[in-house]
Structure formats: structure tokens, C-alpha cells
N, C-alpha and C positions, 0 to 999 in steps of 0.2 A: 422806205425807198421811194413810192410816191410822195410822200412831201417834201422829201430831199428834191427829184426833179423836178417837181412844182416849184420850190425856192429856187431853182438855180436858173429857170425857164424866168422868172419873175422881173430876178433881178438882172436879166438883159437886158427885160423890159425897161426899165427903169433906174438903169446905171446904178446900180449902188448893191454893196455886197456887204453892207455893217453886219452885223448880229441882230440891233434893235429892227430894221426890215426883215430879216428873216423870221424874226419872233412874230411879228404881225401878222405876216402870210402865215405863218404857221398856225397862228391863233382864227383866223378868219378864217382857216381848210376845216379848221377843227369845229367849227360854228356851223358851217354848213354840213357837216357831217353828222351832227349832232341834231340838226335840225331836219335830215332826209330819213334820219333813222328814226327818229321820234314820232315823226308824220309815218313812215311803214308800220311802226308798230300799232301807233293808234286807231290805225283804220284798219285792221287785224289784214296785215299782208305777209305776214310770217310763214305763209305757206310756201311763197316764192323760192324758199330750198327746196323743197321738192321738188321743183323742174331741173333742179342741177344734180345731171346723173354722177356716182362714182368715180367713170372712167375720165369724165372732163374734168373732174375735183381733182382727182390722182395725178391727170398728165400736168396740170397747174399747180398744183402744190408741187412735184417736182422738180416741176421748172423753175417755181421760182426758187427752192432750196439751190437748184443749180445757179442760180444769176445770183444768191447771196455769198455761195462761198468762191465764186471766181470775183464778184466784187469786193470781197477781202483778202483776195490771194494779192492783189495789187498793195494793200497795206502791209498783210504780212511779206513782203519781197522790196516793201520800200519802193515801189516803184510809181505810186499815184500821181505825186509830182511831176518826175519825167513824162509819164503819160499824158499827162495832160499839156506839154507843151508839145508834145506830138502830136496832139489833135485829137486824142483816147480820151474822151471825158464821161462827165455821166449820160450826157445824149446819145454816147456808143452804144453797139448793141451788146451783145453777153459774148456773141462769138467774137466781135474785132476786138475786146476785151482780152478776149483765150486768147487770139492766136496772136497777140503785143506780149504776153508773159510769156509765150513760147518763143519768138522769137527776138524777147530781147531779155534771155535767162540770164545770158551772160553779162546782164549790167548788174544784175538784184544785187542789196548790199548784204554780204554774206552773213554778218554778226547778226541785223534784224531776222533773214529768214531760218538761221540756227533756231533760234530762241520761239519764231514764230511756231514751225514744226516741230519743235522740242515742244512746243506747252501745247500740239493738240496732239499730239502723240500719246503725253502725260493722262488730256480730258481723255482718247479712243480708250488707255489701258483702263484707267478708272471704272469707264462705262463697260469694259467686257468684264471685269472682275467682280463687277456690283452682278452684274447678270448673271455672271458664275456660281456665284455663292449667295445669291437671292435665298433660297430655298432654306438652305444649308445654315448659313447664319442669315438670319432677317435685319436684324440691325445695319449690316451694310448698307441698305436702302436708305439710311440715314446721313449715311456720310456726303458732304455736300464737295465732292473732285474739283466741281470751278472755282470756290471760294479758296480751297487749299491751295489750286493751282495760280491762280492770282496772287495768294499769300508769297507762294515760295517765287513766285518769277518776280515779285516786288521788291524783295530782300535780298535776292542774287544783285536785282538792277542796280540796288543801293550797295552794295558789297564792292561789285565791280566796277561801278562806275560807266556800265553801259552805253551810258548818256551819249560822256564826254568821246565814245567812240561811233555815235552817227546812230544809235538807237534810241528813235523819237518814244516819248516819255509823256504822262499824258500831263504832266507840271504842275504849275499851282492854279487851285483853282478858287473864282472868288462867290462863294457859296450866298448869297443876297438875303437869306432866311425866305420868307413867304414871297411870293409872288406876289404884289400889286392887285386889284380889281380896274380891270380895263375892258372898252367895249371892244369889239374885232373890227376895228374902222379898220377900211383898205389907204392904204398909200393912195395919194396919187398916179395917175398915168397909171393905173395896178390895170391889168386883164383879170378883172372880175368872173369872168365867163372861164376862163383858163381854170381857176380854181374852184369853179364849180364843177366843171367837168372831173378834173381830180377828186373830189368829195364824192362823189356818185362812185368810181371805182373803187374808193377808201372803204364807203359802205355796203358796195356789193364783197367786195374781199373779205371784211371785216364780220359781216353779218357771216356770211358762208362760213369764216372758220369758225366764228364761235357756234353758231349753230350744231356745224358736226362738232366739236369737242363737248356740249351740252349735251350730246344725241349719243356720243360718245361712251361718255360717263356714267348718263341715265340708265344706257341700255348694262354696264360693268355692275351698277348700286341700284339697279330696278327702281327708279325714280320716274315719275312725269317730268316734261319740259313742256312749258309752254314760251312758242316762237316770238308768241307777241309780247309777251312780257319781257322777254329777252330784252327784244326792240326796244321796249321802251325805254326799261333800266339804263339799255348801254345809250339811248340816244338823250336822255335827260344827263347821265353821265358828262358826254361829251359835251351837253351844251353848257354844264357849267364849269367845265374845264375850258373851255373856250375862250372864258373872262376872266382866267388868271393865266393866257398864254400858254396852254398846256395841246399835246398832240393829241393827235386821234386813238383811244384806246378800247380794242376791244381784247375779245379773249382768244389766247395763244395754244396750240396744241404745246407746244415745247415746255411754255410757264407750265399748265394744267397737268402736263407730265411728271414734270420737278415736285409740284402740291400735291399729286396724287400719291406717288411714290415716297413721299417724306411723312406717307400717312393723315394729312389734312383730311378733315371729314364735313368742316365746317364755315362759313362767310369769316369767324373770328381768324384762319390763317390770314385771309387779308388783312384784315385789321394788323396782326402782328410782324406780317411781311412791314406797311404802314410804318408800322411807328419807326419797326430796323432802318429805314429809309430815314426817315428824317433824321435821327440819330447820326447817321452816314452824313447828310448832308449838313447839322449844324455842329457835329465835332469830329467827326473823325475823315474831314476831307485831304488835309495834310497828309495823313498815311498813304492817299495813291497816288503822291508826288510824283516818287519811280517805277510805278505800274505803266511796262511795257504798250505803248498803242497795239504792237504788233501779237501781243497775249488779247488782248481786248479781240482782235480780231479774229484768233484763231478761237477763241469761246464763242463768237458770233458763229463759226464756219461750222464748228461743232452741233452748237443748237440745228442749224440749219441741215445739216447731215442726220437728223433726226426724220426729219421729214421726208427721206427718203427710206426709212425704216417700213415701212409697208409696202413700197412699189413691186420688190419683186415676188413676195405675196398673189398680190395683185394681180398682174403679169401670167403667173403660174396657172392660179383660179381660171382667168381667161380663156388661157391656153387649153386647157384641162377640156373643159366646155366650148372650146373651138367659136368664143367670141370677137368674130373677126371684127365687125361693126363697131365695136367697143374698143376693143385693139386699135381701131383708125382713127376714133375718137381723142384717144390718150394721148397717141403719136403729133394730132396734129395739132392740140392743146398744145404739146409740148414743145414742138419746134417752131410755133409760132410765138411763145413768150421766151424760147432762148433766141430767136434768129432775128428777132425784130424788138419785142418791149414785152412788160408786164402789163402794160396800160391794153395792148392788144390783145396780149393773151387772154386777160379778162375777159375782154368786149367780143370775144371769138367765144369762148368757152359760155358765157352768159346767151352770147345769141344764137350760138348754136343749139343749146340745152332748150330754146324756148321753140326753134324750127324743130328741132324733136319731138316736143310736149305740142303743139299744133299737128304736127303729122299724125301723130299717134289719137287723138282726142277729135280730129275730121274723117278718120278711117272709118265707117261706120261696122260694125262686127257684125257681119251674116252669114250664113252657112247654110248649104243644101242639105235637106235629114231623107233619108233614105230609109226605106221599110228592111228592120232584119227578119228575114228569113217569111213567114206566112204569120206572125204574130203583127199584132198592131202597136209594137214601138218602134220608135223609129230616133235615127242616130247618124250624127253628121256623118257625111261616106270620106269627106277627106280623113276624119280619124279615125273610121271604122270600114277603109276600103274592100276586104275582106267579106264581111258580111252587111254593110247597109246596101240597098239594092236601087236606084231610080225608079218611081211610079214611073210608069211608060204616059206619056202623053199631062204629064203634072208636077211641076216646080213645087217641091215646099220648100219652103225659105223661112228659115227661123229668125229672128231680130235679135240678139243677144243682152242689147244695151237699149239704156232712154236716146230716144232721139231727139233731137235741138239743132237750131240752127247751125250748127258747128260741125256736125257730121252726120248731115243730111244731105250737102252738097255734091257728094259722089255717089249716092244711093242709087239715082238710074243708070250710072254708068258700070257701078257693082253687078246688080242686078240682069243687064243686058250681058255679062262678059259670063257671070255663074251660070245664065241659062240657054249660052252659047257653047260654051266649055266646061261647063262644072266647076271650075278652078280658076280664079283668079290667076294665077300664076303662067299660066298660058297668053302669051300675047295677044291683042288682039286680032290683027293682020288675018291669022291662020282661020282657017276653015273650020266652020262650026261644026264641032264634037256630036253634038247632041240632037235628037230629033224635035222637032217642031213641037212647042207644047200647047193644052185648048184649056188648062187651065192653071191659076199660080193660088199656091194655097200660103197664107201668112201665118206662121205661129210667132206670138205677138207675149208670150206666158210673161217672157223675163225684160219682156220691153215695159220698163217700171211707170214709166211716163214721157210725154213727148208734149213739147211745143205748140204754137203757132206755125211757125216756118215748118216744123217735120209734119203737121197737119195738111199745108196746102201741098208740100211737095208730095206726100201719100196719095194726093187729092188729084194731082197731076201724073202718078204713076198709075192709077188704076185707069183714068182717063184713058191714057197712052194704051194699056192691055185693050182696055173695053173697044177700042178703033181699029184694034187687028181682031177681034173676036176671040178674046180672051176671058176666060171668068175668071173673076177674084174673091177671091175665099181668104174669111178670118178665124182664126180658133186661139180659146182661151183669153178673148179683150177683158179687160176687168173693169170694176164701175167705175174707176175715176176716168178710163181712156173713156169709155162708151159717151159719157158727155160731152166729148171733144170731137169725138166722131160725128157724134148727133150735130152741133154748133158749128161745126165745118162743111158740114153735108155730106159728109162721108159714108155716113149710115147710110142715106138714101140711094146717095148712089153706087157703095155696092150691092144694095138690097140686104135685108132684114135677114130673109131666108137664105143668106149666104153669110151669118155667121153662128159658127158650130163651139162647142164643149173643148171638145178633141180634135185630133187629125184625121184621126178612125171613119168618124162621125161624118166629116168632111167627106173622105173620101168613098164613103158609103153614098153617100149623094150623089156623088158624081157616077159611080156607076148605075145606080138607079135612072139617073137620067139622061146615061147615054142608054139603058140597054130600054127607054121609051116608058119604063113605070112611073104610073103617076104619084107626086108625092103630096102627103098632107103636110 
């Protein structure tokens, strides 16, 4: 569907709507697709799924299931044509789409949308019966519903003569053998930049699905996947598909469903998928003379109704766990690639996932540990409200994570708010919870390593204490911090004798040298 609008935005451009322009633009989108995947993979950025949570993947894959079978409801109803001298084209959105089939039901031509819903009615029974008796008899899993279903709406169309009563057909076609070797030169007057932009979407979509159906499968057949490899394959793929005019192709949940289920265990199904194709294409293309467009379509709407096979799953899990955040996430993925485009949805759900994965990764993790009960452990109080208790007159602040310049930039403002309120979650406006503290103690155990940047800002937080007469206390630094401490001047200037083992230890100090004893 992106290099459909890519081609049809193109050929505005540049008045011409043959076939051979369409092939070029297509071949050019598929060059640069070929070439932004290749460069991810090689410089091992395959991690980049990672940032794209479930609930953004879930609301986008169902969106665009939704924007594929209401753009084949128009096929199946006959009604593409009319629409598009109405002004319904493919620049519409999904909804002025819907609501032109809804309110102009009463034009559709009757004999195509019979035949249309007759043959996914035929793929839904297939599909619940294969599922019913999966178990029961296995072999059904082998039985291929679209191929049979294509067979018999082929052979009614030639029976009846279809055709000749206003059901488009998909006719003869003229099969060329091999594709040519050609380079992806742009047309003139082409917007180059146009289909760059498209290739970037092609590869964020493309990589993402394959990815999870990779992550998918690995996790079903306990296999590794490696991301970057993926990358590569499919972007060396694509670039040499490129120069013999071929689309952007990556890997499909729906296909990888059909191959998993059909029993495939190995690269050689490709291969034998491969050759059935070619065969198709240099003898037996005359048999889909009278194969219905409008069956063509309603197997596309089917595959695509696949894809909403996990949503309410989904949904449920959410619910269950009262994940509202997630829940908004989906929602707004979703109504933003049905209400406007896929190319946004994308660009929403990508950029979103990444103001996520930044929020989450500047958050620095700190937590107040409180003494339980008259022993010397001690345990965060927001999760041990109960029994961890406040040292009177002493913040310990535990560091949970390495700090770097990434999320060290709210650490004095954490740090002011926990030892004002305890709690983050307390606004700040409100009046300070807690009493005035004379000293802050760091447990540093699980702080694995830190920066430059989290050394000077450390370096400027004890500053700030030491100016109100504060002392600052470290327990637990390990040798790799201590020489960072040392290099930064850290060490010196919290003083030697103010870092301890423990917290025990720490805080045995401190009452020694309030209550005047002298220490060695």
C-alpha cells in the first residue's frame, strides 16, 4: 500500500500513469529500501525493535488490517471506479473510505459482491474448521482453503460467464519470462526525496514485522535470532531485487503463518514456494483468465483479518492488569493510521516508542532505604511502608542503576523532591513532608559504573549539600568508581573518612560524631 501511494503521488508529478513509470518508481523505492536496511543491519542497529513497545505494534498492525480490508471492500462491491470519480481515491483516508461504502451501498454491483462474500465466507468456514479439527485430525493443516477457493470461484466464473455480466476478471496476462537487469534511474521531474521518505516507512514497517514474526517463531522452535543479520539478508535481498524491478519484500506474519502451519521447518519451503511460482508464471498463467478480482480481494481481506487475531487477547491481558498507559498507546496508534494514513501511523507509533524509551532511560532510579525495625538492614520504605523506618536527621539514597549523561539530568531535582517528600509522587508545590536533614548517605552497591557527566553532576550535588551544611556519605563504591571519584575530585572532596563498607557503618559514624566521640 505504500508503494501503491508512492506511485500514484509520483505520477502527478509527472503526468504519466503507463505501467513502465510505475515499474521504475517501484524499482527505485525498492533500492532505497534495500540500501537503509542494509546500512541498519551492518552497523548492528537491530536493536531499534526494542523500543517499539507491543501495545504500539498491536494498535498499528490493526490498523492497518483495518485500512486493508475496507480497501478491498471497494473491490469486492465494485465500487473503485465510482469512487474515484467521486473524489474517494487512494489519498482518502480509511474512514471517508468506510463511510462512501456505507452510503453508497445501494450502487454496489450485486453479482460482484455475491461472489466477493461468498468466497470469504468459503476462506472464514475453511479457517474455523482447520481450527476445529487441528488437534483431532492434523492433516487438515495441510489443506490449502485459498488455493481451493480461487480453484472453484475460477471455474464457476468460466461456467457462468461471469464476465460477460459486469464481474471484472483478472484476463489475460502477458507473463514476459525473467525480468530484464536494469539500474533504478528516477524518471525525470521524479521527487526523489518523495520516495525516500516512503522507503524509510517501508523499512521501519518491514523490519518491525519481520522482526516479531522472527522473535515470533524463535521463541514457538526455541531458536536464536539475530536482528542484524535479519538486516542484512533482507536489505542485500532487496537491493538486488531492485535491478530487476521487483518490490520491497520483507517477511509476513500471515505468509510465515501459512509456512508454519503447512509444517515447513526449513529455508528449502522457500526455495519450493520459488519454483511453484515460476511454473505459475511461465505456464500455467492462462488458467486465471476467469479468476474473479473480486475473490483476489476478498483473500487479501482474509489474510488481513488474520492480523487482528491477537488484538482481543491483547486488550483482555491489559485489562486484566489495569494497563491504562498501554491501553492509550494502542487507541491512539490506531486511530491515527485509520483517521488519517499509515505513513502517520507509523511516524506516531516510531516516534512515540522512542519519547518512551528516552523517558524511561533519563528517569534516574533512586529510592529512600529505611532502617527495619532495630537491625542494620535497611529497605526502600515506599515498598516496605510498613516496616522500613526514616533515620531521623539522615537521607540514605540508594542509586539502583549506572549513571551517564542520559539520566543524570533530573538527579538534583529527584533528590530535592525525595528529601522533601519521600515520594516522588507528591507534587512539588506542597509543603515539605519531612524534617530537615545534617546528613545524606549514598549507597552506590548497584550503581555498576558512571560517566563523566554523572561524575561532575555528583561533583556539583555534594557541592550544593556541603553549602547548606550537609554531609555526604558513600557506602559500598567499588574499584572501578573509586578511580573516577579520585580523577574527578570527588574523593577529596567528600573526604576519605566519609566513605564506609555499609550503611551500619555510615551511620555508626554519624552518631559517634554527633554524640562528640572522637574517631580514629
Amino acid at each position: 500500500m505504500l508503494v501503491g501511494s508512492s506511485i500514484v503521488q509520483q505520477q502527478k508529478y509527472l503526468e504519466q500513469s503507463d505501467p513502465e513509470t510505475a515499474i521504475l518508481i517501484a524499482g527505485l523505492i525498492t533500492f532505497f529500501v534495500g540500501i537503509l536496511t542494509l546500512i541498519i543491519g551492518i552497523f548492528r542497529l537491530g536493536f531499534i525493535d526494542s523500543v517499539l513497545s507491543r501495545a504500539l505494534l498491536r494498535g498499528f498492525i490493526s490498523a492497518v488490517a483495518i485500512v486493508i480490508i475496507i480497501e478491498q471492500f471497494l473491490t469486492m462491491t465494485l465500487l473503485t471506479e465510482q469512487s474515484i470519480r467521486d473524489g474517494v481515491g487512494h489519498a482518502s483516508s480509511t474512514v471517508e473510505k468506510f463511510v462512501y461504502i456505507v452510503t453508497h451501498f445501494g450502487d454496489v454491483h450485486q453479482l460482484t459482491t455475491i461472489v466477493s462474500f461468498s468466497s470469504f465466507a468459503f476462506l472464514l468456514m475453511g479457517g474455523f474448521l482447520k481450527a476445529k479439527y487441528a488437534k483431532r485430525y492434523p492433516w487438515t493443516q495441510f489443506v490449502p482453503e485459498i488455493l481451493i477457493c480461487a480453484i472453484i470461484f475460477t471455474i464457476l466464473c468460466a461456467i457462468f460467464k461471469w464476465n460477460e455480466d459486469g464481474v471484472a476478471i483478472l484476463g489475460h496476462i502477458q507473463g514476459g519470462g525473467f525480468p530484464s537487469f536494469q539500474i533504478p534511474a528516477p524518471p525525470s521531474k521524479m521527487h526523489v526525496l518523495d520516495c525516500f521518505q516512503t522507503a524509510v516507512l517501508i523499512s521501519v514497517v518491514g523490519f518491525v514485522e519481520s522482526i516479531v514474526v522472527t522473535k515470533t517463531y524463535g521463541t514457538k522452535y526455541n531458536y536464536s535470532v539475530s536482528a542484524n543479520r535479519e538486516l542484512v539478508a533482507l536489505g542485500t535481498a532487496n537491493l538486488v531485487c531492485a535491478f530487476f524491478q521487483g518490490f520491497p519484500a520483507y517477511g509476513g506474519m500471515a505468509r510465515s503463518s501459512i509456512n508454519d502451519r503447512a509444517g515447513a521447518k526449513t529455508q528449502f519451503s522457500g526455495l519450493i514456494t520459488c519454483i511453484f511460482v515460476l511454473i505459475c508464471l511461465f505456464f500455467l498463467l492462462p488458467l486465471f483468465y476467469f479468476l474473479p478480482k473480486s475473490v483476489l480481494a476478498a483473500i487479501i481481506s482474509f489474510a488481513a483479518l488474520i492480523l487482528l487475531h491477537e488484538l482481543p487477547e491483547d486488550l483482555h491481558f491489559m485489562y486484566k492488569i489495569r494497563a491504562w498507559n498501554d491501553f492509550a498507546l494502542l487507541f491512539l496508534t490506531f486511530f491515527i493510521t485509520i483517521f488519517v494514513s499509515i505513513e502517520y501511523g507509523t511516524l506516531i507509533a516510531v516516534a512515540l516508542s522512542l519519547v518512551l524509551v528516552v523517558k524511561h532511560t533519563t528517569y534516574p532510579r533512586i529510592s529512600i532505604l529505611g532502617r527495619i525495625g532495630n537491625t542494620n538492614k535497611f529497605k526502600p520504605i515506599k515498598d516496605f511502608p510498613d516496616s522500613a523506618e526514616h533515620v531521623e536527621g539522615v537521607l540514605v539514597v540508594k542509586i539502583s542503576e549506572p549513571l551517564y549523561f542520559a539520566n543524570t539530568g533530573q538527579l538534583k531535582d529527584r533528590l530535592r523532591r525525595l528529601e522533601a517528600f519521600g515520594d516522588m509522587s507528591v507534587h512539588p508545590s506542597e509543603e515539605a513532608r519531612l524534617s530537615p536533614i545534617e546528613n545524606v548517605i549514598f549507597d552506590i552497591e548497584t550503581m555498576e559504573d558512571l560517566d563523566a557527566s554523572a561524575a561532575q553532576i555528583l561533583l556539583e550535588i555534594v557541592e550544593a549539600y556541603h553549602n547548606r551544611d550537609v554531609t555526604v556519605y558513600f557506602v559500598k563504591i567499588r574499584d572501578n568508581q573509586k578511580l573516577l571519584f579520585v580523577r574527578s575530585g570527588l574523593w577529596d572532596k567528600v573526604g576519605e573518612e566519609h566513605f564506609f563498607g555499609q550503611i551500619s557503618d555510615a551511620l555508626e559514624y554519624i552518631n559517634m560524631k554527633t554524640l562528640g566521640i572522637g574517631i580514629e
